[in-house]
N, C-alpha and C positions, 0 to 999 in steps of 0.2 A: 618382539620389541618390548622394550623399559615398559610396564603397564603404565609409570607414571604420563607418558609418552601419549596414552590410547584417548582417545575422547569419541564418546557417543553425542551425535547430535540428534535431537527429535524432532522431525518435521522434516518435509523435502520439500517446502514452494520455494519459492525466489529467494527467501531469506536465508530455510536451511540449507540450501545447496550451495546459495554462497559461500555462507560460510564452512561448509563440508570442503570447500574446493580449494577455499584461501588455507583453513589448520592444513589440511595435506601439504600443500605447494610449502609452509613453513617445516614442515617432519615431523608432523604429528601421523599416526593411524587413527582413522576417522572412522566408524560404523554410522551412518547414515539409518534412522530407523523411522519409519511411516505407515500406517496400516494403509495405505493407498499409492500410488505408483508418483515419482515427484512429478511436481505438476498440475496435477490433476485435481487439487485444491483448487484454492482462493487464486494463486498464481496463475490457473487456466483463463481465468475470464476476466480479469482487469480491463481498463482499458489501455493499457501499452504506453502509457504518457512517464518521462521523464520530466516533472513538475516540480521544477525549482523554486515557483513563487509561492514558496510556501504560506501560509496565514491559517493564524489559529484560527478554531473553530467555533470558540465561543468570543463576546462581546459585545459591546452595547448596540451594534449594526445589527449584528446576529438575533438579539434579543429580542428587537422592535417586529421583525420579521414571522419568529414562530411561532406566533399565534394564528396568522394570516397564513402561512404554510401548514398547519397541523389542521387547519377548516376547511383546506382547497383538497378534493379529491383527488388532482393533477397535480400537486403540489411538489415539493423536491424531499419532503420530510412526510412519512405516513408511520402514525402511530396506530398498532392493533392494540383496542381499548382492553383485551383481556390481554396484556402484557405493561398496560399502563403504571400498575402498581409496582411490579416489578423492576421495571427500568428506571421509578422515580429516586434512587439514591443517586445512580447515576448518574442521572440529568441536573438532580444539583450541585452534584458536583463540577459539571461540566458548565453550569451558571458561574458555580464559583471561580470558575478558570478565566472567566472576563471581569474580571474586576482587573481596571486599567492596572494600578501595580504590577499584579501577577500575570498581566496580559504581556507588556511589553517583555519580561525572563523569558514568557514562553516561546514569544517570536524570536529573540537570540539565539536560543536554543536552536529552535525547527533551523533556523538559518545555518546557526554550526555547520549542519550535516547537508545542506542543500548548497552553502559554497563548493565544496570539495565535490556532492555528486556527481556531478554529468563527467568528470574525471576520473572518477572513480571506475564508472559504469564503460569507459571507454575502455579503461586501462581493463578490467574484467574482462570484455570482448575480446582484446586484443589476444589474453590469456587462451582463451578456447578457442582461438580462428575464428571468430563470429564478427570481425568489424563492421559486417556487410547488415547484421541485424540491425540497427540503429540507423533510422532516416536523414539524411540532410535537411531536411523542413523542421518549421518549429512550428509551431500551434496558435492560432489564431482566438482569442476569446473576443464573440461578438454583441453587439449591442443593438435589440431593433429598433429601440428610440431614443433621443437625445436623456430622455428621463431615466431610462436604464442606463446609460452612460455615466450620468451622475450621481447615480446611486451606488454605483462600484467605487466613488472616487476613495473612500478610502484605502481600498488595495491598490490603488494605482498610487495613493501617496508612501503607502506601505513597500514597496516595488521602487518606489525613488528614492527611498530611506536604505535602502539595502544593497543600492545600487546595481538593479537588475535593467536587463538589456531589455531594450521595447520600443514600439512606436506605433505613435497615434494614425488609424488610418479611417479614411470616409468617402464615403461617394465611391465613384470608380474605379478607383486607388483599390476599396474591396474587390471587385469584379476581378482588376487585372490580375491580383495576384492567388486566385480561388474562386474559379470563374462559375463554380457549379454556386454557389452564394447567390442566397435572394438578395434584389437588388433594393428590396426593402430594410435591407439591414445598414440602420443608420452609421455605426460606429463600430471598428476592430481594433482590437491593440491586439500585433505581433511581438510572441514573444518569442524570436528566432533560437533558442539555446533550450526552448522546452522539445525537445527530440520525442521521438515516436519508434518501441519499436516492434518491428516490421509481424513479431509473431513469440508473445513474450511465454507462452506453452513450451513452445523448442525451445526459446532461451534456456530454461529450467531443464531441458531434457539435455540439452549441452552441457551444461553447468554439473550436473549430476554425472553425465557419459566424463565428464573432464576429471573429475576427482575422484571414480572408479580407477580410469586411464591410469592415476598414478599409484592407485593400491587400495584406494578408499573401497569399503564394504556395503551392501546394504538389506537388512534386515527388515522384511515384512511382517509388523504386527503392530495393535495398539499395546502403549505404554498408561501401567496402573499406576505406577510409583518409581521414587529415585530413592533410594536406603545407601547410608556409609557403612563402611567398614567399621573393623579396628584398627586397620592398616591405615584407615584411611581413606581408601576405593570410594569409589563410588558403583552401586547396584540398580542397573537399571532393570525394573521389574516388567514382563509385558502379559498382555492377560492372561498369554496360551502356559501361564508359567516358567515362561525362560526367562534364563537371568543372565544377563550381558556386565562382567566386572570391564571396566575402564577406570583411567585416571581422574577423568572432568566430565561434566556431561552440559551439554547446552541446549536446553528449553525453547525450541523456533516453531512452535505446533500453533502459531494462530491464535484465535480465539480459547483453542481447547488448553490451552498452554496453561489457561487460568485455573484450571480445575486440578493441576496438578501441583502449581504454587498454592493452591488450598492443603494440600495434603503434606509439601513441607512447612507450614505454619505461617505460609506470608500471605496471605491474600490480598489479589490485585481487582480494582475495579475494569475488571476487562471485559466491552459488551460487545454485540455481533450488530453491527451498520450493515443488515442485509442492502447488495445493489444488484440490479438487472442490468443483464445486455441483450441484445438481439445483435447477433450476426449472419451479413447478409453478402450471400455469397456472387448474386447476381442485382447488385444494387441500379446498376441501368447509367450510373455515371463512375466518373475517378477524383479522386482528391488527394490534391498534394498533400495539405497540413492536415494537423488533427482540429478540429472546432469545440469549443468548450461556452456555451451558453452559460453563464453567471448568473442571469436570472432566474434560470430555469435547473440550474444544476445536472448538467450534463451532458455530456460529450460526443464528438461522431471520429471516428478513427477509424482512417488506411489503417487495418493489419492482419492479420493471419487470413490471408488472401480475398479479401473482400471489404467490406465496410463493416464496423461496430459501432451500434448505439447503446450508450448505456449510462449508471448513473444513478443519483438518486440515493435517499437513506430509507430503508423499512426497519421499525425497531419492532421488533416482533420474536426476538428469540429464536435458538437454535433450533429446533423441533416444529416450528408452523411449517405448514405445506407451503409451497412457494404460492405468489399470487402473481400472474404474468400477464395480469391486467397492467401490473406497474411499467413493462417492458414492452407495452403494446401504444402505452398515452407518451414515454417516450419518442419510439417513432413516431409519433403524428407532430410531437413538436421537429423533429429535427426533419421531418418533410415540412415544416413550415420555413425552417432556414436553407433547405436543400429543395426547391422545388422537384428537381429531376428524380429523388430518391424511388427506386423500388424496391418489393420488400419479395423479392425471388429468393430459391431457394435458402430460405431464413429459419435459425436454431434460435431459440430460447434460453437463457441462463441464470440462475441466480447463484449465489455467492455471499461468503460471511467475512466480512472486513473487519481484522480485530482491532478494536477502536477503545482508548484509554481517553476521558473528562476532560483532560489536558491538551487533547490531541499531536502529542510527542510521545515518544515509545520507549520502553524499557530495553535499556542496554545496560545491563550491572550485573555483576557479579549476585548472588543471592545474600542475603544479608541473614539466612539461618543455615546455608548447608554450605560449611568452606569445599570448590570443585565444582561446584553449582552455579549455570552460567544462564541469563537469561535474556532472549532478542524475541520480541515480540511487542505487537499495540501500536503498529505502524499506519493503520488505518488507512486511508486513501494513498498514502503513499509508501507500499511497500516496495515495488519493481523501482521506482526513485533511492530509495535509499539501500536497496540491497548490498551494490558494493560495498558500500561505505560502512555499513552494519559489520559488513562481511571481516572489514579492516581493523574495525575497532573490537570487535570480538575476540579476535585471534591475535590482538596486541595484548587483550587484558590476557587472555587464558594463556598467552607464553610472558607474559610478563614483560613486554614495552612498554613504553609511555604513549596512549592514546594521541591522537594529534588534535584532539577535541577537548574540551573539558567537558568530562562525564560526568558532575554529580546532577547534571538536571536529569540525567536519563534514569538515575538509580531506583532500583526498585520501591525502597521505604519511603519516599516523596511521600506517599499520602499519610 
C-alpha cells in the first residue's frame, strides 16, 4: 500500500481501537500498537455508562465543595499529600476552567460531541455485530434527601439548557421502576438515553477483532518516540528498537500519551484521576438501570456479568500502589442505596483516567509534527465519546470536514 495510505495508531482501549477500526473501514492500513493486549487499560474497568449529560468539571458549585471533599476520608476527591505539590499546576488550572466565561465555551464544547454520541456508539455496534452490547435502560441519578436534590439543581438546569431527555421521580415512582432502591431515597431523575453497556472489555476486544478482520495489524510493544522523515514519514520508535515507517500516526495512549507530546515539544497538562471499581459477581440482587449518586460521586452498574461499584477521584500519580480502601467505602455507600447488595465473589480495580484542567479532550492534529494526530484527556468519559472521537479523527487524518467544530479540542488551547 501508498505508505502515504499507512497510519500507526498508539494505544488500544476504547478510544484507539475505534479509531483503528473507523481509518481501516475508510482504506487506510492501520498498525494498531500497545505494550498491553487492547482492553486491558483504563478501557477494562470504566464503569460502562453512555453519559451524555456532560458538565464540566470545574466551577463555582465545584469550588464551594472541595475543600469539604479533600477533609472527608470517604469523600469523592482524595488527595495523597506527597503528590500535593505536584498536581498543584494542574488544579489551577483546572480552578481556572470555572470562571463563568470560560465555563459556559466549555460546556458547548463537551455538548458538541455528546449530541451526536449515543449515535455514534450505535452506529459503531452496528458496525461489529455487537447491537446487543448496549442496554435498553438508561441511568437513574439518585437523591437521598430533598437537600441533595437541590444541590444538583444546577446540572438539572444545565440538562434543560441543552435539551436533555429526563424526569423528575419520588416516592414509589423510585421503587417501581428499580425495585432493588432504598426506599429512603428521596428523589431520582431518569435519564432514559444514558445507555449502559453490557461488558465495555469485549466491547474493545470487538472493536480490535473488527479492524484486524479487515487487514488492520497489531504490534506489541511500548512507544519512545514519533521522528519524520525527509520524505516526510512519520517513525514510530518503540523501546525494543523497532522502527514502524507510516504515513500519520495518532497518539490514543491515555494518560501516557502526555509524556510523548513532551518529547514532540507540545506539552499537554494531562493528569491521571486514579477510580476504583469493585466488581461483584454474586451481588444477591438484579438492576435494571445504572445508578449514579451525585453526591457521593459514584456509580453501581449491570455489566460484565454482575454488578460494578465504582468511581471516585485519587490524585496521587501514576506509580502509588493502589489503595483499595477507596473501592471498599464505595460499596458501603452503594449498600446504603442498594440495601440487598452482596459483595460475593468480588475483584478489585483501580484505573488511570486521562483527565485534561478543562475537562474536554484533545482532538487535533499536532501543532509541531505535520501527520501527527492526537485523541486523548477524555477523562470520565472516554467509552461516551469513543465513537465520535473515532469519526472525527479519521475526517481530519483523510481530510473531511469534521461535523463538529474543532478548535475547542486543539491541542495549543493552553
Amino acid at each position: 500500500m501508498d505508505e502515504k495510505k499507512t497510519v500507526a495508531v498508539v494505544g488500544s482501549g476504547v478510544i484507539g481501537a475505534a479509531i483503528a477500526l473507523e481509518l481501516q473501514r475508510r482504506g487506510l492500513q492501520v498498525t494498531m500498537i500497545d505494550k498491553g493486549e487492547p482492553g486491558r487499560g483504563t478501557s477494562y474497568g470504566n464503569l460502562a455508562s453512555i453519559a451524555l449529560d456532560f458538565a464540566a468539571g470545574s466551577g463555582p458549585s465545584t469550588w464551594r465543595k472541595i475543600p469539604r471533599w479533600l477533609l472527608d476520608p470517604e469523600g469523592p476527591v482524595w488527595l495523597r499529600p506527597a503528590y500535593a505539590l505536584k498536581v498543584a499546576p494542574w488544579f489551577l488550572r483546572f480552578i481556572a476552567a470555572g470562571r463563568p466565561a470560560r465555563l459556559r465555551a466549555i460546556e458547548d464544547a463537551g455538548m458538541s460531541l455528546s449530541n451526536q454520541a449515543l449515535a455514534d456508539v450505535r452506529a459503531m455496534l452496528g458496525v461489529i455485530g455487537a447491537p446487543e452490547l448496549m442496554s435498553d435502560e438508561g441511568c437513574l441519578a439518585i437523591y437521598e434527601t430533598e437537600a441533595e436534590f437541590a444541590g444538583d439543581r444546577g446540572h438539572i438546569d444545565f440538562m434543560r439548557r441543552y435539551g436533555l431527555d429526563f424526569d423528575v421521580l419520588s416516592g414509589g415512582d423510585i421503587q417501581a421502576i428499580e425495585p432493588a432502591l432504598s426506599p429512603s431515597i428521596a428523589k431520582a431523575v431518569l435519564l432514559p438515553d444514558n445507555k449502559t453497556i453490557r461488558d465495555p472489555y469485549q466491547l474493545v476486544v470487538k472493536l480490535a477483532d473488527a479492524a484486524r478482520a479487515l487487514g488492520a495489524t497489531f504490534v506489541s510493544g511500548a512507544v519512545r518516540n514519533v521522528e519524520k522523515t525527509g520524505d516526510g514519514s512519520s517513525v514510530v520508535l518503540l523501546e525494543n528498537g523497532e522502527r514502524i515507517t507510516v504515513g500519520s500516526v495518532v497518539l490514543a495512549a491515555g494518560v501516557h500519551t502526555r509524556f510523548l507530546a513532551e518529547k514532540l515539544g507540545e506539552p499537554i497538562p494531562l493528569e491521571t484521576e486514579r477510580g476504583y471499581h469493585t466488581q461483584i459477581m454474586r451481588p444477591g440482587v438484579s438492576m435494571r438501570h445504572s445508578v449514579i449518586w451525585p453526591h457521593r460521586a459514584f456509580m453501581i452498574t449491570p455489566t460484565a456479568g454482575g454488578i460494578r461499584v465504582g468511581g471516585n477521584v485519587e490524585l496521587a500519580g501514576l506509580d502509588a500502589a493502589p489503595d483499595f480502601r477507596r473501592a471498599r467505602v464505595l460499596v458501603r455507600h452503594a449498600q446504603r442505596a442498594v440495601p440487598g447488595l452482596k459483595v460475593e465473589e468480588a475483584t478489585e480495580w483501580m484505573g488511570h483516567r486521562p483527565s485534561l484542567p478543562d475537562t474536554i479532550p484533545i482532538i487535533s492534529p499536532s501543532s509541531k509534527m505535520p501527520g501527527v494526530w492526537y485523541a486523548t484527556g477524555h477523562g470520565h468519559l472516554g467509552l461516551t465519546y469513543s465513537a465520535t472521537t473515532a469519526q472525527l479523527v479519521a475526517d481530519m487524518v483523510t481530510g473531511r470536514k469534521p461535523s463538529v467544530e474543532m478548535a475547542p479540542f486543539r491541542i495549543d488551547r493552553y
